[in-house]
C-alpha positions in Angstrom: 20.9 -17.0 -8.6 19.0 -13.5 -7.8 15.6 -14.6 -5.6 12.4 -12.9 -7.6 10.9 -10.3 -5.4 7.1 -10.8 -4.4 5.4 -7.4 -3.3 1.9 -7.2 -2.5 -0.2 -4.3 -2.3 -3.1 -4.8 0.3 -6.5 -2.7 0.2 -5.5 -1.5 -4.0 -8.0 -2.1 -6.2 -7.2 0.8 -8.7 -3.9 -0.9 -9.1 -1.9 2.3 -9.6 1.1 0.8 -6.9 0.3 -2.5 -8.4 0.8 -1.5 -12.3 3.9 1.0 -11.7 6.1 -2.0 -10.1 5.0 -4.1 -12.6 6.3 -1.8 -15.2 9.6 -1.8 -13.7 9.7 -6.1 -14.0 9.0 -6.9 -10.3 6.2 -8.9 -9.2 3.7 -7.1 -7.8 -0.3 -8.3 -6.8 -2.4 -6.3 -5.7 -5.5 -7.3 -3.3 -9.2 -5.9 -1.7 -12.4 -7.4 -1.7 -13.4 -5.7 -4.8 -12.4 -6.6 -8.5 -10.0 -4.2 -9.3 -10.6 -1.3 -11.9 -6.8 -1.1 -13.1 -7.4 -3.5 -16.1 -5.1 -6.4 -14.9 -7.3 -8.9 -13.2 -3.9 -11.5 -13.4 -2.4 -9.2 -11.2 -5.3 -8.9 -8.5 -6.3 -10.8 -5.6 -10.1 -10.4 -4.6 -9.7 -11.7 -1.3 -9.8 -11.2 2.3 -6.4 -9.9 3.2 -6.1 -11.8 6.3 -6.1 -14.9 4.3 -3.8 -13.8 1.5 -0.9 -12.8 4.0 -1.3 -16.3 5.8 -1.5 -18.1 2.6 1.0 -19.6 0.0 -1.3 -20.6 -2.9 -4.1 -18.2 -4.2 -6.2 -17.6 -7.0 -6.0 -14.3 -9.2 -9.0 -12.6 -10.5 -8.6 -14.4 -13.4 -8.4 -17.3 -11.8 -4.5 -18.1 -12.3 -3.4 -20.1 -9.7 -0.3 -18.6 -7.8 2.3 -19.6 -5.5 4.3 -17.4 -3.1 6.7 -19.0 -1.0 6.8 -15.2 1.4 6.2 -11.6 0.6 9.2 -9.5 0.2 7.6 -6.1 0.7 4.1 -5.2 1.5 2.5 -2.0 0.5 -0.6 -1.1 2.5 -3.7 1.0 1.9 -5.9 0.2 5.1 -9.3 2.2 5.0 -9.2 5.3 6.3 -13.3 6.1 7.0 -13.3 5.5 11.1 -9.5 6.7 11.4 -8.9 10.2 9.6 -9.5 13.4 11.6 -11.3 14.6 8.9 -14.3 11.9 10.1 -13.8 13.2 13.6 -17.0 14.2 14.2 -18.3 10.5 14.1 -15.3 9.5 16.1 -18.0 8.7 19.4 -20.5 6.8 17.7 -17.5 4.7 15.8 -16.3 4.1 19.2 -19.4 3.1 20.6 -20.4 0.6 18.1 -16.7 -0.9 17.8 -16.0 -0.1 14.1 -13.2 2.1 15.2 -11.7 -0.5 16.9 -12.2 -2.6 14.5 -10.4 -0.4 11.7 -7.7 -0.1 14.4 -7.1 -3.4 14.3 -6.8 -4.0 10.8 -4.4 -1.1 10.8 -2.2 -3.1 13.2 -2.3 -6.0 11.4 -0.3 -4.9 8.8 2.5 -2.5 11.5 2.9 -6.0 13.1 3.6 -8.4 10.5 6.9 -9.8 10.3 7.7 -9.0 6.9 10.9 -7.0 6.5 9.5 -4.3 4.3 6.4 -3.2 4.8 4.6 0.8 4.2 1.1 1.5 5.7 -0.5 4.5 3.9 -3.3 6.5 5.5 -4.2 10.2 6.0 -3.6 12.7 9.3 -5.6 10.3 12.0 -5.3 9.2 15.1 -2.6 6.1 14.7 -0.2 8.6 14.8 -1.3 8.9 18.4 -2.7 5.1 18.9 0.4 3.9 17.4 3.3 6.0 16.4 4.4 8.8 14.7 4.4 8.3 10.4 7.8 8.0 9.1 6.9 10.7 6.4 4.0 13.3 5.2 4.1 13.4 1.7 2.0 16.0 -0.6 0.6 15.0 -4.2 2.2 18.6 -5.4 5.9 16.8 -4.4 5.2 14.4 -7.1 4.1 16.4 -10.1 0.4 16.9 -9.0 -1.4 20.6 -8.3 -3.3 19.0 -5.4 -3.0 19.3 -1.6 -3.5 15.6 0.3 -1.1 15.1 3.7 -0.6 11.6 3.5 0.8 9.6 6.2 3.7 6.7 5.4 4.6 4.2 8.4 7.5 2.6 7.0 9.5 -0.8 8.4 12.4 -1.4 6.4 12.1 0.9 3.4 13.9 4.1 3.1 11.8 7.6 3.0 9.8 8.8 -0.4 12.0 11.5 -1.9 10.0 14.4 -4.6 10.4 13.8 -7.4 8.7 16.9 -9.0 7.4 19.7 -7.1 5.1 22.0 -8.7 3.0 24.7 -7.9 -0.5 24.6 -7.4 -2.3 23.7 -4.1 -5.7 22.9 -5.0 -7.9 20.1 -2.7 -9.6 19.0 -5.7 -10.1 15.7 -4.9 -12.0 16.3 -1.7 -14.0 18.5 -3.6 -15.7 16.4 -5.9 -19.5 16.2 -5.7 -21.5 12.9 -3.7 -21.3 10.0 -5.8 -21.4 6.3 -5.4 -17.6 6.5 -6.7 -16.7 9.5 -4.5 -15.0 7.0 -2.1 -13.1 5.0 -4.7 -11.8 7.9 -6.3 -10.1 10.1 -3.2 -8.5 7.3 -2.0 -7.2 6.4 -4.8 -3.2 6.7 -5.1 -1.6 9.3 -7.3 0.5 8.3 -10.5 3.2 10.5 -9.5 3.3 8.6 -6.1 3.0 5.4 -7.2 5.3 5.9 -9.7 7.8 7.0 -7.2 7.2 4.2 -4.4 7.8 1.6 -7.5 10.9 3.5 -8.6 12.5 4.5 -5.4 11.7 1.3 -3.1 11.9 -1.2 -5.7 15.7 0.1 -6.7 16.2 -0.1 -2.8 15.1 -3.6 -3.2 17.1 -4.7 -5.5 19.9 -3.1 -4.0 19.5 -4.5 -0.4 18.8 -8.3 -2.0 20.1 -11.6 -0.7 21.5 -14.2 -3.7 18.9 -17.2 -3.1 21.0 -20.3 -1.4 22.1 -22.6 -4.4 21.1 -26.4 -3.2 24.4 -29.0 -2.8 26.9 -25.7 -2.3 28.0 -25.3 1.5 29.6 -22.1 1.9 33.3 -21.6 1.3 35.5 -21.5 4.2 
């Protein structure tokens, strides 16, 4: 008997990871203290993190009751605000008033857990000094989009993105977009291309790399 694979995404509340393995018939929920806006409340955890990675029974945004016996893979979106060099020039008073830190060690949280598989997404920032080095930078443009975004992967277990379309057109346009009280929401969210391709290329690694679940009264043959 083939063990079901339980992924969760932590910090998604647009659900574009969440929805893309999903599609491809492995479970997938994904989690943030927000409702998410991907349309699949079953499939979302609004929930403090901390408590959905030490937990074995939750409750969906729906409120399904759900059991998970361990988490296969995690995918993590950890805010970015008090860690991307683009925010730099707030760095000292993030310091001073500990949110840096504090951001830090959410970050860490997820780099130290002891699941197996686990990829930490963020932008250029200073865990690649406070930490380590990302595994990968990956561009939006390698993945079918016209858009420029470095984005950092940290990655335990799970083999390197690889492009799956790149095209031309090197445009920032997300970081362009005007003030609004969705600005935030929207350039963090993940791109289709991306998620399509972290569904695609890690969940056929999972599936590749799984263990046969023990079958109960069968000792191993000599």
């Amino acid at each position: 008997m083939i063990r079901e694979f339980n992924v969760l995404v932590a910090c998604e509340e647009s659900q574009e990871v969440t929805k893309a393995f999903r599609k491809l018939g492995i479970k997938a929920f994904s989690c943030d203290i927000l409702p998410c806006s991907g349309g699949h409340p079953e499939w979302h955890i609004v929930e403090d993190i901390t408590v959905v990675l030490s937990s074995f029974r939750f409750y969906t945004q729906s409120k399904e009751e759900v059991f998970i016996n361990k988490w296969d893979a995690i995918i993590a979106f950890p805010p970015c605000t008090d860690l991307a060099v683009s925010g730099a020039r707030w760095f000292k008073e993030k310091r001073a008033d500990g949110r840096q830190q504090r951001s830090v060690d959410f970050f860490m949280m997820f780099a130290d857990h002891p699941c197996e598989m686990i990829a930490i997404e963020n932008p250029i920032g200073i865990m690649s000094k406070l930490y380590r080095k990302p595994d990968q930078i990956i561009q939006p443009w390698q993945f079918g989009h016209e858009e420029t975004k470095a984005t950092c992967l940290w990655l335990k277990g799970l083999p390197d993105l690889q492009p799956t379309n790149i095209v031309d057109g090197r445009e920032q346009r997300i970081w362009k977009l005007p003030p609004t009280e969705d600005r935030a929401m929207l350039r963090s969210k993940t791109y289709l291309g991306i998620a399509q391709a972290m569904a695609y290329q890690w969940g056929k690694f999972m599936n590749e790399t799984r263990i046969p679940e023990p079958q109960e009264g069968k000792e191993d043959e000599q």
